[in-house]
C-alpha positions in Angstrom: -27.5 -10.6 -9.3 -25.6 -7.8 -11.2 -27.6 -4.6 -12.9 -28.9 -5.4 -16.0 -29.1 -9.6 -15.9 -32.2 -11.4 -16.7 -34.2 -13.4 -14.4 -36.2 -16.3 -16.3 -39.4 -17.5 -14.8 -42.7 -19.7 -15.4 -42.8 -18.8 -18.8 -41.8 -14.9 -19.2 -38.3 -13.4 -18.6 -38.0 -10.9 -16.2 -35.4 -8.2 -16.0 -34.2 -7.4 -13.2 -33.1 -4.0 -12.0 -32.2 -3.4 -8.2 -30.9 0.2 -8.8 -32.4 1.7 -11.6 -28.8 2.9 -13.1 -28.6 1.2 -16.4 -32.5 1.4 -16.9 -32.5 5.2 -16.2 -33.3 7.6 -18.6 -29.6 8.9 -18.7 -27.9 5.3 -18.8 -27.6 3.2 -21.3 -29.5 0.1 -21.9 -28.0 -3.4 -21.9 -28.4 -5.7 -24.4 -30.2 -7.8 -21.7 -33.1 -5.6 -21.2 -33.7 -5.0 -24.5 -33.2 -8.9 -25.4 -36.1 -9.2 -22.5 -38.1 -6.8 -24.4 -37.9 -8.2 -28.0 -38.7 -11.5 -26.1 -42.0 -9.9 -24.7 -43.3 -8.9 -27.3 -42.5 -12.1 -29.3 -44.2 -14.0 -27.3 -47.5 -12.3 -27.3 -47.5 -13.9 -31.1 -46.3 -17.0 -29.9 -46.1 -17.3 -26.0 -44.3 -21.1 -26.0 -41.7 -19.9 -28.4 -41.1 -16.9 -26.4 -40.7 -19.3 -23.1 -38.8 -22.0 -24.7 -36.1 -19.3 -25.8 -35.9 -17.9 -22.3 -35.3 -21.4 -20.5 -33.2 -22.3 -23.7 -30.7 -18.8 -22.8 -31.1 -18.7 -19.1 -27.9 -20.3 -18.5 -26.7 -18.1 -20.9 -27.6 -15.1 -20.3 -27.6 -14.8 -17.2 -23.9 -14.7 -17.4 -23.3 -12.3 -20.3 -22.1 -8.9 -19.2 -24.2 -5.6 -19.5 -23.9 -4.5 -22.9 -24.6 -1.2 -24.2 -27.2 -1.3 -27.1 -25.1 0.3 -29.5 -22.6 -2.7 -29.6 -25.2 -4.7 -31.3 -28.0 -4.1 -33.4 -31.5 -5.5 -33.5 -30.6 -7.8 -36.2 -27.6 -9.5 -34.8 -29.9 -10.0 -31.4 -32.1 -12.1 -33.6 -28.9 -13.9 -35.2 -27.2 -14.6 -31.7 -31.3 -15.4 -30.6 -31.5 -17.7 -33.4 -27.9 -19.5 -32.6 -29.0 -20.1 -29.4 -32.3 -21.6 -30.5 -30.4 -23.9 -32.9 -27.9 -25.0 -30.7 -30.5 -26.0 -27.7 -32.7 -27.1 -30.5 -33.1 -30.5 -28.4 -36.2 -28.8 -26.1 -37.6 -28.1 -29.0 -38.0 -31.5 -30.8 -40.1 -34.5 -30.5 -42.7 -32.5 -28.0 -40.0 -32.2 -25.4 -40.5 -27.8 -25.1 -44.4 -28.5 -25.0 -43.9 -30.2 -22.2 -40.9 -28.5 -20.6 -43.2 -25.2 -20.6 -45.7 -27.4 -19.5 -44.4 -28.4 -16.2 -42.3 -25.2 -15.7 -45.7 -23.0 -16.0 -47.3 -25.1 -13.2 -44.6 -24.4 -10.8 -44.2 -20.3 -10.9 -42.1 -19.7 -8.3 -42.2 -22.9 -6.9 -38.0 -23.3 -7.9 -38.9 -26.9 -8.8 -38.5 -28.7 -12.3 -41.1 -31.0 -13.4 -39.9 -31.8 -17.0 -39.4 -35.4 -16.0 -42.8 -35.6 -13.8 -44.6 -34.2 -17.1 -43.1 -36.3 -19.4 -43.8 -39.3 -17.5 -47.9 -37.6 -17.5 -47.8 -37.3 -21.0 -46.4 -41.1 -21.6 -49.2 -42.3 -19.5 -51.4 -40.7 -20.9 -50.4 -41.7 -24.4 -50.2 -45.2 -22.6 -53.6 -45.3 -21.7 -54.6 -44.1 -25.1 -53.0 -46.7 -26.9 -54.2 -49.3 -24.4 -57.9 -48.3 -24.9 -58.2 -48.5 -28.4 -55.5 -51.5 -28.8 -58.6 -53.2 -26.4 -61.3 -51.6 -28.5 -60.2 -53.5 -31.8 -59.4 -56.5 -29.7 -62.7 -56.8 -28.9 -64.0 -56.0 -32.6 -62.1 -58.5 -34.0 -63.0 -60.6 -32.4 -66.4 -60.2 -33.1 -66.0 -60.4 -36.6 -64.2 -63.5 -36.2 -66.7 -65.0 -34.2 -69.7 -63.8 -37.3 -67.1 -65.4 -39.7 -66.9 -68.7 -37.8 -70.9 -69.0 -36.8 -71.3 -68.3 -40.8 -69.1 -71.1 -41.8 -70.3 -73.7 -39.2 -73.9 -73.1 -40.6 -72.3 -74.2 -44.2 -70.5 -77.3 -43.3 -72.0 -78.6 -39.9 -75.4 -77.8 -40.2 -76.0 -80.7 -37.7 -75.0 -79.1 -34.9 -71.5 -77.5 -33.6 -69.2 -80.4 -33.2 -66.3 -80.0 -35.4 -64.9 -83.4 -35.6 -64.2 -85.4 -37.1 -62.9 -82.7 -39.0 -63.5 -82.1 -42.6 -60.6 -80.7 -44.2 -60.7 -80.6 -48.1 -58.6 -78.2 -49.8 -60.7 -76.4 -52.2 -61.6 -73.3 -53.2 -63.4 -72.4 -49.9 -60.4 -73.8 -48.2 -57.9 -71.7 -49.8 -60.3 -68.4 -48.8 -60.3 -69.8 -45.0 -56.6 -70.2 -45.2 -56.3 -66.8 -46.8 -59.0 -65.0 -44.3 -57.0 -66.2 -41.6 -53.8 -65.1 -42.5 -54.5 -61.5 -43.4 -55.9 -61.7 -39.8 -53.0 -61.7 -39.1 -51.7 -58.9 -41.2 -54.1 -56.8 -39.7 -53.0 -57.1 -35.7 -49.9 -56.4 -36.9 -50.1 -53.7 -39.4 -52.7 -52.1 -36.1 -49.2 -52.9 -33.2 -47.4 -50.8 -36.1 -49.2 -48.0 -35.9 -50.0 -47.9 -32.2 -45.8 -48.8 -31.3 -42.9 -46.5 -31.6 -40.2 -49.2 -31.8 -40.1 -53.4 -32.3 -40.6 -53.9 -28.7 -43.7 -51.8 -28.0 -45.0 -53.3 -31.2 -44.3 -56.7 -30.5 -45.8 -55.9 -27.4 -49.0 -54.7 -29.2 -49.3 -57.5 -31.4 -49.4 -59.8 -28.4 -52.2 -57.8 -26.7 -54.4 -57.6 -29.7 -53.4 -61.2 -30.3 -54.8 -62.3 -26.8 -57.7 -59.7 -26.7 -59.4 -61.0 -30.3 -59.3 -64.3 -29.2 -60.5 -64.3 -25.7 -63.5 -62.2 -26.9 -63.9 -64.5 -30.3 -65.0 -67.2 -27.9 -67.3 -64.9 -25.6 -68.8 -63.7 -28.7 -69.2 -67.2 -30.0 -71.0 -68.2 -27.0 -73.3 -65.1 -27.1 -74.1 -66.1 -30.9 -74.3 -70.0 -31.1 -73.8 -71.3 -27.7 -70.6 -72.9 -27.9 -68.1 -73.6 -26.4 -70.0 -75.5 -23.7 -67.5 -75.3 -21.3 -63.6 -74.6 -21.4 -61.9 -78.3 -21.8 -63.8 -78.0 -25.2 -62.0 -79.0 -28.3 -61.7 -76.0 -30.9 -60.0 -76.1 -34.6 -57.3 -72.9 -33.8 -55.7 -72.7 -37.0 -55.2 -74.1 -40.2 -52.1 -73.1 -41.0 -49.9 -74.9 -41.8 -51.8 -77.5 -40.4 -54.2 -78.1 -38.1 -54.4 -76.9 -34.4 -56.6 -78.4 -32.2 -56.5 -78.1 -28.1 -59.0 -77.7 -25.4 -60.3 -74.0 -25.1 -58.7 -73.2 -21.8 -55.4 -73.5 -23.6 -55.4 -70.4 -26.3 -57.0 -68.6 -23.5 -54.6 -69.4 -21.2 -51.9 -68.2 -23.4 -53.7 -65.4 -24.9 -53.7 -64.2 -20.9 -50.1 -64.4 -20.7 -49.6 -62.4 -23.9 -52.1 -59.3 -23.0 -50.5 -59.2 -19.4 -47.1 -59.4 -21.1 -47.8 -56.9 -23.9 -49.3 -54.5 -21.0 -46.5 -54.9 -18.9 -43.9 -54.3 -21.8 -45.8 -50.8 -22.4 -46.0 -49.4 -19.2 -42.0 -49.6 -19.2 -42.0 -47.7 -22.6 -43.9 -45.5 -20.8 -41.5 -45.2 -18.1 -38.7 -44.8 -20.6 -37.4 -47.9 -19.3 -35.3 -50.2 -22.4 -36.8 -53.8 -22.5 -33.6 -55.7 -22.2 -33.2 -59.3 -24.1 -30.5 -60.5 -25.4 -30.1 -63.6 -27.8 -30.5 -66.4 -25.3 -33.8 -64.7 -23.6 -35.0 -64.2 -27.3 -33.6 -68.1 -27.9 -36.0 -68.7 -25.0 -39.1 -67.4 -26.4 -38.5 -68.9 -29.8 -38.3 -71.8 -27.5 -41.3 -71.5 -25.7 -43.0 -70.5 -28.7 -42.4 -73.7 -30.3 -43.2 -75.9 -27.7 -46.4 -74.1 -27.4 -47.2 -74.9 -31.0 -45.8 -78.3 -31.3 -48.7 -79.2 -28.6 -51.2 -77.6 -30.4 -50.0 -79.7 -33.3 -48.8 -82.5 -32.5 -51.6 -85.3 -33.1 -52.6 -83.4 -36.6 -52.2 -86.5 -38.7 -54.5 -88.4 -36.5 -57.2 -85.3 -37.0 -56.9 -84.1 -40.6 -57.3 -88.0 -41.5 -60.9 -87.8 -39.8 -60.2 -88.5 -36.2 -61.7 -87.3 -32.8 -59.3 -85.5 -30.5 -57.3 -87.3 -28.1 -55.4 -86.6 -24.7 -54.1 -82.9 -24.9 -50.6 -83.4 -24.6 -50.9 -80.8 -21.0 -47.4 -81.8 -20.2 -45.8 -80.1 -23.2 -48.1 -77.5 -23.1 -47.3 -76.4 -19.3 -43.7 -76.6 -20.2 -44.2 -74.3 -22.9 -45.9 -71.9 -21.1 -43.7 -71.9 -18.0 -41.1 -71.1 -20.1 -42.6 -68.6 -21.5 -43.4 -66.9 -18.4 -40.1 -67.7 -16.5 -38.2 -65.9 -20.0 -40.3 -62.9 -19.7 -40.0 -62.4 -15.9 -36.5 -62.7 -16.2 -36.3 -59.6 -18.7 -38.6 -57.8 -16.8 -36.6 -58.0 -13.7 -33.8 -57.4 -15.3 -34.9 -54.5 -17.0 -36.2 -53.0 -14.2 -32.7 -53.4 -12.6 -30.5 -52.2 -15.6 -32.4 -49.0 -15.4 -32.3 -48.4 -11.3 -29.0 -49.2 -11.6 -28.2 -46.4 -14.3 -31.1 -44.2 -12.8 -28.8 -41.1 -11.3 -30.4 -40.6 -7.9 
């Protein structure tokens, strides 16, 4: 390296000086080793900022000339310093030079760059954060679900816990059921919109929460009134817009499928991995979805009339569900693929 350039390391910048000529007490100085200097004592106010505009000028730098300090002054260092800064601006935005210095500051003189290694620490990280507390009111919702549902069983089948024949009267109580349940709703997803960064991670949330409240709404209803008595029992799901009835194993089932999905779906965010779907693996969940729901709803005549549950339609069901799980395996594979495939190495 020639007299006078800068060597940039593990968060400080170094000048480096093999002869002693330019830094001598009868040779000028560059405008490198003084740039170091300024640098050096910026960062004792703020050390990051001091790193990230040494790794943002190494490149830089390293090839500019030896300059004596009367061709610039002090103030047009700080112009140039700032220039630089602006124009490299992208370490220093969304977290990216927290973790760039990060990474670098572990490795002193190791000569290796770990930006991408900490990046994909901090995303798990986040990723296990997000997880946690997506489970955490999950399993609180479900809860107050289940307190909800032992309350209103107590009112109107104070017999016991069979729900059917089913007494469905719209009234005012109705319209509050029908209400409650729907602003359940709004509050998963108003939650998978705060914990998500985009519509896939979100959607991805929503189906987590989704499957965690109602696994643990029937735990929590079995800790509370004993019921369900075993998993082929029959359960009102929904009310809207009109009734769902199936066997218990079903919603779980699904509600599986969704949290494994949603986890899944996550962990390639974390990764910085793109869900890919186009319109016909989006026409196959709507598909699925629907086929899902149809068997949930299919003999809801028969039961809002005042009938007992008949043969689950398992058939429809299973198709439903298989499709569901084929769709999503294809855009995970394929998304894995697409980005292997772009990966550079």
């Amino acid at each position: 390296m020639q007299n006078g350039s800068s060597v940039f390391s593990a968060g400080h910048c170094i000048d480096e000086d093999t002869d002693g000529g330019d830094r001598g007490p009868g040779g000028p100085k560059t405008f490198a080793g003084k740039y170091d200097v300024n640098l050096g004592m910026a960062g004792r106010k703020n050390p990051d900022l001091s790193f990230a505009a040494c790794r943002l000028l190494s490149r830089k730098v390293a090839r500019v000339p030896a300059l004596p300090v009367s061709f610039r002054s002090t103030r047009a260092r700080l112009a140039r310093l700032a220039s630089w800064r602006e124009t490299r601006g992208v370490f220093l935005r969304k977290g990216q030079a927290v973790d760039h210095i990060k990474s670098t500051r572990r490795v002193a003189g190791a000569g290796e760059d770990l930006s991408g290694i900490t990046h994909q620490q901090a995303a798990g990280k986040r990723l296990r954060q997000v997880c946690w507390w997506l489970t955490i009111f999950g399993i609180s919702m479900g809860y107050f679900e289940a307190a909800v549902v032992a309350d209103l069983r107590a009112i109107f089948y104070p017999a016991g816990n069979n729900l059917f024949p089913l007494c469905v009267e719209f009234n005012r109580l109705s319209a509050i059921e029908i209400g409650r349940e729907f602003f359940s709703i709004v509050m998963l997803v108003a939650v998978a919109c705060l914990a998500g960064r985009d519509f896939r991670s979100r959607t991805a949330c929503v189906a987590i929460l989704f499957g965690i409240w109602d696994i643990f709404y029937y735990v929590f209803l079995k800790l509370i009134i004993n019921w369900p008595e075993s998993l082929l029992t029959w359960d009102l799901l929904f009310l809207l817009p009109v009734p769902w009835v199936a066997p218990v194993i079903a919603p779980v089932l699904i509600s599986l499928v969704f949290i494994g999905g949603g986890f899944l779906v996550l962990r390639l965010d974390a990764r910085g991995i793109v869900l890919w779907c186009n319109r016909w693996c989006v026409a196959g969940f709507l598909l699925a979805a629907v086929i899902i729901v149809w068997s949930f709803c299919l003999d809801w005549r028969h039961i809002a009339g005042g009938g007992l549950p008949r043969a689950f339609p398992w058939g429809v069901f299973l198709v439903g569900a298989l499709l569901l799980i084929v769709v999503f395996g294809f855009v995970y594979r394929a998304s894995l693929n697409r980005a292997s495939h772009e990966s550079p190495c």
